[in-house]
C-alpha positions in Angstrom: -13.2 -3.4 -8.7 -11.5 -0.1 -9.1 -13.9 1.6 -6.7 -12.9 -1.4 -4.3 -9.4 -0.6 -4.4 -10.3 3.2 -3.8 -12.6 2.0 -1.0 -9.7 0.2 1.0 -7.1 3.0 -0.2 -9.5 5.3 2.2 -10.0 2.7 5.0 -5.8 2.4 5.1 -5.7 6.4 5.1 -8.2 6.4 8.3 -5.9 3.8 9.9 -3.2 6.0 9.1 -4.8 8.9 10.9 -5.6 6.7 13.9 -2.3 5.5 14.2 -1.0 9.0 14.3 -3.3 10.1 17.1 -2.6 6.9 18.6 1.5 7.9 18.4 1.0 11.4 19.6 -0.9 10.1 22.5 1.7 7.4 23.5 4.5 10.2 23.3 2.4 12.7 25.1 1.8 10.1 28.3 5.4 8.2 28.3 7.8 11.1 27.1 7.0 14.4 26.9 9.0 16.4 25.0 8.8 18.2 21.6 6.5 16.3 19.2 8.3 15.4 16.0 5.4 16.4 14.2 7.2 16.0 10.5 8.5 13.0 10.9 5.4 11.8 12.2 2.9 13.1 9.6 5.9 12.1 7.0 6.5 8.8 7.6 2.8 8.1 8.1 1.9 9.2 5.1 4.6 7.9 3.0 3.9 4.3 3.9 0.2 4.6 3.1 1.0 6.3 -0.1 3.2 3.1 -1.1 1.8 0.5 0.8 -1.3 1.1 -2.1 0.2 -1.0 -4.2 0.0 -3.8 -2.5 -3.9 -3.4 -2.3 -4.9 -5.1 -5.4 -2.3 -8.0 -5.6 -4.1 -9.0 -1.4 -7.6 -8.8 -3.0 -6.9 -10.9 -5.5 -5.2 -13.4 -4.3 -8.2 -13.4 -1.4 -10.6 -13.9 -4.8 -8.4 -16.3 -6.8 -7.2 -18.8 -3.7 -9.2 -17.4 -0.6 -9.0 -15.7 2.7 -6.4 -17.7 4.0 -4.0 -17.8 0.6 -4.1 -14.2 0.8 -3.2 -14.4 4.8 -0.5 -16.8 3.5 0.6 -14.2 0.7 0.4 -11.2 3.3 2.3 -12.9 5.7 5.4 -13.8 3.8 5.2 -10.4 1.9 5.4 -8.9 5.0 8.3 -11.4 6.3 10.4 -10.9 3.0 9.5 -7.0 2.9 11.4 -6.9 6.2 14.4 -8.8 5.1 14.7 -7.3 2.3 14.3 -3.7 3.4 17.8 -3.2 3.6 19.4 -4.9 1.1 20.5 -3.4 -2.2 17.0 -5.3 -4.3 14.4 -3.5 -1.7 13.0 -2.3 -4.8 12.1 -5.2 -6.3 10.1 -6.3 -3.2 6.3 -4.3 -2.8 6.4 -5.2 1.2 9.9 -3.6 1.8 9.1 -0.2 0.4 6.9 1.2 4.1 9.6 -0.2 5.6 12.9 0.6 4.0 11.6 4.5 3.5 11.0 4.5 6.7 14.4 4.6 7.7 15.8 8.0 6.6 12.4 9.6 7.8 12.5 8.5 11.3 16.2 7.1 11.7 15.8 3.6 12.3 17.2 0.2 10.7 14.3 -2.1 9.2 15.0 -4.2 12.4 14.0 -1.8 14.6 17.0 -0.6 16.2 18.4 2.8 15.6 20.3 3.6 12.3 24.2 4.6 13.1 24.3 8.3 12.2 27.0 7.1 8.8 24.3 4.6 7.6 23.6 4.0 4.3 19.7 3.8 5.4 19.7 7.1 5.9 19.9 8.1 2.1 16.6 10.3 2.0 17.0 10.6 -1.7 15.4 6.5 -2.1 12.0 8.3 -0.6 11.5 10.0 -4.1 12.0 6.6 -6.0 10.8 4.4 -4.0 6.8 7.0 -3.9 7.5 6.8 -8.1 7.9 3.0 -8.4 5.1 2.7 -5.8 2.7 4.9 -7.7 3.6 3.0 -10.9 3.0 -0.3 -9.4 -0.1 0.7 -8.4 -1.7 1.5 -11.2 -0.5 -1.4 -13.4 -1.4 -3.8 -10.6 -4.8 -2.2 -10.7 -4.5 -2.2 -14.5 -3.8 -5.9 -14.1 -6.1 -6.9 -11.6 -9.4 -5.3 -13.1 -8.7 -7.1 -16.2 -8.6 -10.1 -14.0 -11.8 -9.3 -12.5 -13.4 -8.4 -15.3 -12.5 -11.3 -17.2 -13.8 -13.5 -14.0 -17.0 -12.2 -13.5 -18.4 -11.6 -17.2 -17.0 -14.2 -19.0 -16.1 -13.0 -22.6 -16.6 -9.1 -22.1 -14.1 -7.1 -20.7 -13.0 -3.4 -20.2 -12.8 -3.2 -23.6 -16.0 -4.4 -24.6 -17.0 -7.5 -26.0 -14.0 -10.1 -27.5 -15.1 -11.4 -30.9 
């Protein structure tokens, strides 16, 4: 299971890279300009770094209830993550941490509209914690979750070997 959850962690990083041509192209062709190239690699690479924790909990929900429960589960985390990207319990909420560290990188409110230049949002300092807690998460949901699978497709053994 773990090299799954390595596997996808590269196939997010590829669509990370993508979506930075893809953003450099779009500003090239409609703006011109100066290329904010920090803020782009930045907040590219922070939301795949912490969107990895979410990873485990969508594979296996899409093992335990299916496809579609997993839909259902990104769909709402995704939903709530937005709401609650900019209140004061983002933290608690996997799917709010792309978006609410996205907001003192590249100056705009989890809504989508730009961040008043006195906003609260713009608190860089909640990028370090919010990459820590991420990081944590990860591993114990993958902690969590191999134990899971382990314990779903070989009955009575485990990572541990095999239960008395």
């Amino acid at each position: 299971m773990d090299r799954k959850n390595c596997r996808y962690g590269v196939h997010t990083l590829i669509s990370t890279l993508v979506l930075i041509v893809s953003t450099v192209l779009s500003g090239i062709i409609a703006g011109g300009g100066k290329i904010p190239w920090s803020q782009i690699f930045a907040a590219a690479f922070t939301v795949w770094v912490v969107s990895l924790a979410i990873i485990p909990l969508q594979l296996w929900m899409a093992t335990w209830k299916g496809t579609l429960g997993s839909m259902v589960m990104g769909f709402t985390g995704m939903i709530t993550g937005v709401l609650a990207a900019s209140e004061p319990y983002w933290i608690y909420v996997p799917w709010s941490w792309p978006t609410r560290l996205m907001s003192p990188i590249i100056g705009v409110h989890p809504n989508g509209t730009l961040l008043e230049p006195d906003s609260p949002l713009l608190d860089a300092s909640v990028i370090p914690v919010g990459i820590i807690v991420s990081l944590i998460t990860l591993l114990i949901f993958t902690c969590l979750t191999a134990i899971w699978f382990d314990r779903r497709e070989v009955g009575d053994e485990n990572i541990f070997g095999r239960m008395a």
